[in-house]
C-alpha positions as CSV (number, residue, x, y, z in Angstrom):
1,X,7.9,6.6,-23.5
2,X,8.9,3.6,-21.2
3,X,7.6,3.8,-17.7
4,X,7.2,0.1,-17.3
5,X,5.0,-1.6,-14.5
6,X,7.8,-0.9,-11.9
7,X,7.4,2.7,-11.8
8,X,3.5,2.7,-11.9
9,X,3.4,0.1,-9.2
10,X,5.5,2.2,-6.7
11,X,3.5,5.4,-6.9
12,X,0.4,3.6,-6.9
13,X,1.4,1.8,-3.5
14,X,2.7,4.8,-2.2
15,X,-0.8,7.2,-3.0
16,X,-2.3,3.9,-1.2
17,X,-0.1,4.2,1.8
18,X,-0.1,7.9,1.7
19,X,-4.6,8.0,1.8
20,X,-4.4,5.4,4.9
21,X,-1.3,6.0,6.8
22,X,-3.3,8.8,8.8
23,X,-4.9,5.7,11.1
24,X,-1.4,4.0,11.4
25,X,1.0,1.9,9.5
26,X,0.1,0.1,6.6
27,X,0.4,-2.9,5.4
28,X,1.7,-4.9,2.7
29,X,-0.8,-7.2,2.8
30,X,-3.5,-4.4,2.7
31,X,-1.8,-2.7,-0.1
32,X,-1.5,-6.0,-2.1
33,X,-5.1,-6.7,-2.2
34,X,-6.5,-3.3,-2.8
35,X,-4.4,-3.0,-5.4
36,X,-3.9,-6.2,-7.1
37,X,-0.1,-5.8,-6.8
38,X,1.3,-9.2,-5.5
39,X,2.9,-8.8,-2.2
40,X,6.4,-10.2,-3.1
41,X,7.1,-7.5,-5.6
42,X,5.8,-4.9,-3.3
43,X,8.4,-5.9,-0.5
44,X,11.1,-5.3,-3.4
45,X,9.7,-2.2,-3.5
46,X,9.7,-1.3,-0.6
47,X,12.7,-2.2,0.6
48,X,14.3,0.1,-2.2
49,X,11.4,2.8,-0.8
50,X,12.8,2.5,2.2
51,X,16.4,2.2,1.6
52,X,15.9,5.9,-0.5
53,X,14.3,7.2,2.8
54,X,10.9,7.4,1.3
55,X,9.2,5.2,3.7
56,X,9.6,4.0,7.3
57,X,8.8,0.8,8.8
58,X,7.6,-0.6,12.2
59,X,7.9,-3.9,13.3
60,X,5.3,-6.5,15.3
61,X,1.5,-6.4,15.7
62,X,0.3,-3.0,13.8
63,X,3.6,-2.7,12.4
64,X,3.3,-1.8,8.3
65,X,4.7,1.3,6.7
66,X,4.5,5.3,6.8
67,X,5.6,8.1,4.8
68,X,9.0,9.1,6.0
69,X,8.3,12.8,5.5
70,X,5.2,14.8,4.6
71,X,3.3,13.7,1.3
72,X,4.0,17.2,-0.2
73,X,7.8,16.8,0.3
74,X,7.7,13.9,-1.7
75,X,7.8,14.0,-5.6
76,X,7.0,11.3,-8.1
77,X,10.2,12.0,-9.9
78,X,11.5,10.6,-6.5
79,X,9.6,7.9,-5.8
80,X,9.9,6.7,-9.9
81,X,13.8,7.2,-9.1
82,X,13.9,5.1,-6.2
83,X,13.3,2.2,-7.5
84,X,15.4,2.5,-10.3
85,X,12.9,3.2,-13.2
86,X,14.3,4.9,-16.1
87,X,11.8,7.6,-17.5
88,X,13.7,7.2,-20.6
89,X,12.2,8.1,-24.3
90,X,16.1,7.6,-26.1
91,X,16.8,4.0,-27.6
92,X,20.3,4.5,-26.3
93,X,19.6,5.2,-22.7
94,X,21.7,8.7,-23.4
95,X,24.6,6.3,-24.7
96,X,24.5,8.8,-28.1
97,X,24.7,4.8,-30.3
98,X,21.1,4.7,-30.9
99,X,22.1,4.3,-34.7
100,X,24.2,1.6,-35.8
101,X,26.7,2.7,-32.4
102,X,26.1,6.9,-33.6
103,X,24.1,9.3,-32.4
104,X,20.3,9.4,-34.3
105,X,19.0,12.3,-35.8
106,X,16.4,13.0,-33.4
107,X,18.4,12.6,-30.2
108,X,18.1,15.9,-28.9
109,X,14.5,15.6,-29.3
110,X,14.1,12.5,-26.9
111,X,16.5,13.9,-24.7
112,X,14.5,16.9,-24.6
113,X,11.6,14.7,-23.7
114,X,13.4,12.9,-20.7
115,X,14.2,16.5,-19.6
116,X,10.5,17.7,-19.5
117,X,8.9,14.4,-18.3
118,X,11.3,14.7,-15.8
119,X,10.9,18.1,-15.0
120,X,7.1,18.0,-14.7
121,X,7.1,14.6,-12.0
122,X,9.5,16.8,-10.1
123,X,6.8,18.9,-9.6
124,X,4.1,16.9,-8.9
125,X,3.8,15.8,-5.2
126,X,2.6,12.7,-3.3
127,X,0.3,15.1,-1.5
128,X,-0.6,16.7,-4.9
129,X,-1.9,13.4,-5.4
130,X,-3.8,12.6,-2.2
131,X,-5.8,16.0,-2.7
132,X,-6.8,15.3,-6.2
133,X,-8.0,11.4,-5.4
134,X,-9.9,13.1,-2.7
135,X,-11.5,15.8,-4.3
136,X,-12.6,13.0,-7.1
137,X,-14.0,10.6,-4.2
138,X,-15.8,13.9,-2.9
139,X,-16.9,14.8,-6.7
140,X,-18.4,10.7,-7.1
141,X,-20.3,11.2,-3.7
142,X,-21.5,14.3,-4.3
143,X,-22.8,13.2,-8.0
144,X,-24.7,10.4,-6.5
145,X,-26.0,12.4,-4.1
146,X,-27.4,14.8,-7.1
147,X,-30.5,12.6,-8.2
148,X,-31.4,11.5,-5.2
149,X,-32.0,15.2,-4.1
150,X,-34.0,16.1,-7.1
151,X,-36.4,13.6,-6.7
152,X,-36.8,14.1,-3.3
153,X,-37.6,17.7,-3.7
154,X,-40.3,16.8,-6.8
């Protein structure tokens, strides 16, 4: 399966900016160094974010980015779209000359796989996301919390 660095990149800046735009716009910047993803590749991004009407930006002091729609509306099928990663399991790139310019033997089967892959980050949302990194950070605090607790009732 190739989802290269492009793909992951993107929806990992976009959760980012999808847990923090709820206190305003967010920066690049911010974004770059929370994420060790250096800041000239993210404006790429972004620019093709915006341009597929993913994100929004504002200008000036306390300018950085939003979501341009709700984080549930937004799907990582889109987001991986956007910025023109193939989710692409064929050698061929569908171009049916995967074996010596003819179609391989198991090219239904990869195409099948594109179909599903493609299918299930359809379905799962930006918000999906948000929910389950926050129901992790709630599970991690709440875990700590644990032994502290039992020895304190001891």
């Amino acid at each position: 399966m190739r989802l290269t660095t492009k793909g992951r990149f993107a929806v990992t800046a976009m959760l980012d900016l999808a847990l923090r735009e709820s206190r305003g716009p967010v920066t690049l910047a911010g974004i770059s160094e929370r994420q060790g993803i250096s800041l000239s590749y993210l404006e790429q991004l972004f620019g093709k974010l915006r341009r597929n009407a993913l994100v929004t930006s504002t200008r000036g002091p306390g300018g950085g980015y939003t979501l341009a729609r709700e984080a549930d509306d937004i799907t990582v099928a889109q987001i991986i779209v956007a910025v023109d990663e193939p989710v692409d399991a064929t050698q061929c790139a569908g171009r049916e000359n995967c074996h010596d310019n003819h179609r391989c033997m198991t090219h239904d089967l990869w195409t099948d796989l594109n179909a599903t892959l493609f299918n299930y980050l359809s379905n799962v949302t930006l918000g999906g996301l948000v929910r389950q990194h926050k129901a992790k950070e709630t599970s991690v605090i709440h875990d700590k919390r644990v032994p502290e607790q039992v020895a304190g009732a001891a």
